[in-house]
C-alpha positions in Angstrom: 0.0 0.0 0.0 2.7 2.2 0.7 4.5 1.4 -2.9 0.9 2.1 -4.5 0.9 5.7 -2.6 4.1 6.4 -3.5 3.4 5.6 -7.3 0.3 7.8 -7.2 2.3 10.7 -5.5 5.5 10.4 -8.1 2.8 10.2 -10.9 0.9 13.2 -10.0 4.2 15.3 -9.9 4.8 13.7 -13.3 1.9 15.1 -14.9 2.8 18.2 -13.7 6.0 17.9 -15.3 8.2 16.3 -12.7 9.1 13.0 -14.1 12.1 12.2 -11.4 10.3 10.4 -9.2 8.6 8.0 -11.5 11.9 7.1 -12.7 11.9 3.6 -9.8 8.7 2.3 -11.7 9.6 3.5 -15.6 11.2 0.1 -17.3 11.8 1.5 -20.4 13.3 5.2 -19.2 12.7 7.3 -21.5 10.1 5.6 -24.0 7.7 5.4 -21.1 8.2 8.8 -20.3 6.9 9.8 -23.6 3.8 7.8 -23.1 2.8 10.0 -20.1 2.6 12.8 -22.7 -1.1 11.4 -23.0 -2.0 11.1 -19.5 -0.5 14.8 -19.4 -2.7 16.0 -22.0 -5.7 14.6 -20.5 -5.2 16.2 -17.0 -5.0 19.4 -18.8 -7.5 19.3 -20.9 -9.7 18.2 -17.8 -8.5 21.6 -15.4 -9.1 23.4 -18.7 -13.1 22.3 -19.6 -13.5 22.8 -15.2 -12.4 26.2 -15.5 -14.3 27.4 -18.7 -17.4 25.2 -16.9 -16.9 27.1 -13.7 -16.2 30.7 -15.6 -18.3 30.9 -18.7 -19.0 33.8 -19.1 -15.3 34.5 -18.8 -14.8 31.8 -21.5 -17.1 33.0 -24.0 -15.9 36.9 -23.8 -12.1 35.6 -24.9 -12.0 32.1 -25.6 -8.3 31.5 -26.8 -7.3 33.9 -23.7 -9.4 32.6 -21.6 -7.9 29.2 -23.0 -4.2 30.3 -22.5 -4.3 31.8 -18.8 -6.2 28.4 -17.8 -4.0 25.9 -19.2 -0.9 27.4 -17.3 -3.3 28.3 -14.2 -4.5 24.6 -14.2 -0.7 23.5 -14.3 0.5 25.8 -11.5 -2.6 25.8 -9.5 -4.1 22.2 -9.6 -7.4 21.4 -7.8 -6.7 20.4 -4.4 -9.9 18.4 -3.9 -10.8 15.8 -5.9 -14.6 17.5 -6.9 -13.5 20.3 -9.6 -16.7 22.1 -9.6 -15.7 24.7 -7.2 -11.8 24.4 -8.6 -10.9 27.6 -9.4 -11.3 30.1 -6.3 -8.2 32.2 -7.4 -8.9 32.1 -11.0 -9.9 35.9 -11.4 -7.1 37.0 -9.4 -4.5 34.9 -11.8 -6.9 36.7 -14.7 -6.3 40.7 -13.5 -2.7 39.8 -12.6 -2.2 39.0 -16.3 -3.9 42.5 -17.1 -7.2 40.8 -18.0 -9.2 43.3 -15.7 -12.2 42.8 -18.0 -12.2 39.3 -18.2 -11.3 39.4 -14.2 -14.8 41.0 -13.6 -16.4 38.1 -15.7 -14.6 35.8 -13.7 -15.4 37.2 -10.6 -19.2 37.3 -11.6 -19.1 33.8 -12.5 -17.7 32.7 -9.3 -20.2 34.7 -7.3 -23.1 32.7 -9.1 -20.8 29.3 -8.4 -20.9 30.1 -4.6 -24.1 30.6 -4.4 -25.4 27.6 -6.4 -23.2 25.6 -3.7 -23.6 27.4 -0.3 -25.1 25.8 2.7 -29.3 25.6 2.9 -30.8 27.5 5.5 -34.3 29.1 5.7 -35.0 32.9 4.7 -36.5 35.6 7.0 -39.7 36.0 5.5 -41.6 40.1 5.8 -43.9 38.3 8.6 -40.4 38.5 10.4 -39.5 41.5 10.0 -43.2 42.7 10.4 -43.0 41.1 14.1 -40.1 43.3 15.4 -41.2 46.7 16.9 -39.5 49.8 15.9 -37.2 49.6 18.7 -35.9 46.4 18.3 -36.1 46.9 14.7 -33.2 49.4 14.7 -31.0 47.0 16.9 -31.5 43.8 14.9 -29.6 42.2 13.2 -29.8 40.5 9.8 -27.7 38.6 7.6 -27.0 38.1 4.4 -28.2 34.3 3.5 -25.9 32.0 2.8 -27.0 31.7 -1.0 -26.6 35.0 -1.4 -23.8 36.9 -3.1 -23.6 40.5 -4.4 -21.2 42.8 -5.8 -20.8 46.1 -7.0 -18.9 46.6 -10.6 -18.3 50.2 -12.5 -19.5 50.5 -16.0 -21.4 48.0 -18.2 -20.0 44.4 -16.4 -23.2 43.3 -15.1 -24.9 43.7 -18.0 -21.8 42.3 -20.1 -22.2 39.0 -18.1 -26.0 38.8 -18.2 -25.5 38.8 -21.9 -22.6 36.0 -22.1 -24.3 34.2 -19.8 -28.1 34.5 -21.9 -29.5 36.0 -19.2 -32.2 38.9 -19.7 -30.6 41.9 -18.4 -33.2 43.7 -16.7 -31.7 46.6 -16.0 -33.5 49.9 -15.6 -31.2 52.7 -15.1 -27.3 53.9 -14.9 -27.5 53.5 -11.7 -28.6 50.1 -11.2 -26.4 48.9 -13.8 -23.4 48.5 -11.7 -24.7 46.0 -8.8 -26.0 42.5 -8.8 -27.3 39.9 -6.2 -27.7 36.1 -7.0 -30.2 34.5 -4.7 -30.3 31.0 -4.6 -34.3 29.7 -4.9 -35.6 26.2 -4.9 -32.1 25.1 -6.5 -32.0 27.7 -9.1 -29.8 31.1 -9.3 -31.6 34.2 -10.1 -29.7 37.5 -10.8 -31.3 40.5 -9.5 -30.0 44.4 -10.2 -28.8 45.8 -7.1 -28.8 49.7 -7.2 -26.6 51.5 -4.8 -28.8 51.4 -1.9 -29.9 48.2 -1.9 -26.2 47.5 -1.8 -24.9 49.4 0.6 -27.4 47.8 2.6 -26.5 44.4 1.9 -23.2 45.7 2.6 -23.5 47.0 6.2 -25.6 43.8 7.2 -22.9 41.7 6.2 -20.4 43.4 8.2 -22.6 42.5 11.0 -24.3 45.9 11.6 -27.6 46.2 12.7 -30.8 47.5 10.9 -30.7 51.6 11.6 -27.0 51.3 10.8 -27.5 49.7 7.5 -30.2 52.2 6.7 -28.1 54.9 7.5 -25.5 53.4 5.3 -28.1 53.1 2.9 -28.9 56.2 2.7 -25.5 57.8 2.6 -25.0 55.8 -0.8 -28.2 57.3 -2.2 -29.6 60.1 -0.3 -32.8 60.3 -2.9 -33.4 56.1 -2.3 -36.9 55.1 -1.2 -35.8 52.9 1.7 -39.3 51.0 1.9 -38.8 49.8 -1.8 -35.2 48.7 -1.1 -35.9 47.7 2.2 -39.1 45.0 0.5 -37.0 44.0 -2.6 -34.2 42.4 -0.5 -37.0 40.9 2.0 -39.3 39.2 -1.5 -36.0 38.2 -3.0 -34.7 36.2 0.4 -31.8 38.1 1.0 -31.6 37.7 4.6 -31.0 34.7 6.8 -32.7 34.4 10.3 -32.8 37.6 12.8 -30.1 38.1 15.7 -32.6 40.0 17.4 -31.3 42.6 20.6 -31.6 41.1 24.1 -34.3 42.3 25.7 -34.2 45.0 27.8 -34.1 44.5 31.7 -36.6 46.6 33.7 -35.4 48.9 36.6 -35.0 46.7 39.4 -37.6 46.9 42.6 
């Protein structure tokens, strides 16, 4: 068993391009070495058809650049777990070090999606929730984001950009709202929803843990003009929150 571990270890170096330690189990030297030329080719094209799976909107944008930076990012960076489809965490960072910054914010998008499809389950707070809390504890509450939900906040035409590549209707109704995006994760399915600045800066605040009057404030600050009720019900229908940490209640004066 240890020999068979061994092999496996030596053989996964070679693929990578390390052919020393096979050497112990390669009869015919070099002749077999050219034979893991196949096996190497394989692996490659494997990392490379997980990483335009995992980024396609990426893919489609550039594919022979897209191509290029993932065949030498699958070689430096292989998947360290044996499922690939979340390989590629670091992907968009390997794509904006290379000067891709377009293709980066693809990336980036993609992988957003990704994590949402595959984040934990957990139940929604629902507007009967929030409806519950008085207006004292509503300021003190805190909610956070789900766990299927992701959001960002791009300049310029990148949300709309990836709704295209990614055949999605873009939904979009003004500058604006153009920049900001949240995927919700519903009944196994992804939906992309425009996020303008308020609703992000929302978002935001809650998931740095603040409570509710903070995150309206924040809110608020981003777009001084924003209808808080409207933002405040869009992120509540789509599921955006997870379940309340409400504020301890308050003691009475002693006797």
């Amino acid at each position: 068993m240890r020999d068979l571990s061994a092999f496996q270890d030596a053989f996964e170096r070679a693929l990578d391009g390390d052919e020393r330690g096979l050497a112990p189990w390669l009869a015919g030297g070099p002749a077999d070495a050219e034979g893991l030329k196949v096996y190497r080719n394989t692996v490659a094209k494997g990392r490379l058809d997980a990483l335009a799976a995992n980024f396609p909107a990426a893919a489609a944008a550039d594919p022979a650049g897209f191509a290029a930076l993932a065949l030498t990012h699958g070689r430096e960076r292989p998947p360290a777990r044996p499922s690939l489809m979340l390989y590629g965490e670091d992907f968009p960072d390997r794509l904006a070090a290379a000067g891709e910054t377009a293709l980066a914010d693809l990336a980036r998008l993609d992988r957003l999606w990704l994590e949402a499809l595959f984040a934990a389950d957990a139940p929604a707070a629902s507007g009967g929730d929030f409806a519950a809390l008085s207006p004292e504890d509503f300021a003190g509450t805190v909610a956070p984001p789900h766990p299927g939900v992701r959001f960002a906040w791009f300049g310029g035409d990148v949300v709309a950009r990836w709704r295209r590549l990614r055949g999605a209707a873009t939904a979009i109704s003004s500058e604006d709202e153009a920049g900001g995006v949240l995927f919700v994760r519903i009944d196994g399915d992804i939906e992309s929803l425009a996020l303008d600045r308020a609703g992000f800066a929302f978002l935001d605040a809650c998931r740095s843990g603040v409570p509710l009057g903070a995150a309206a404030e924040a809110a608020l600050a981003a777009a001084p003009r924003a209808d808080l009720q409207t933002v405040f019900a869009r992120l509540i229908t789509a599921g955006a929150f997870a379940a309340l940490d409400r504020p301890p209640p308050a003691k009475g004066p002693r006797p």
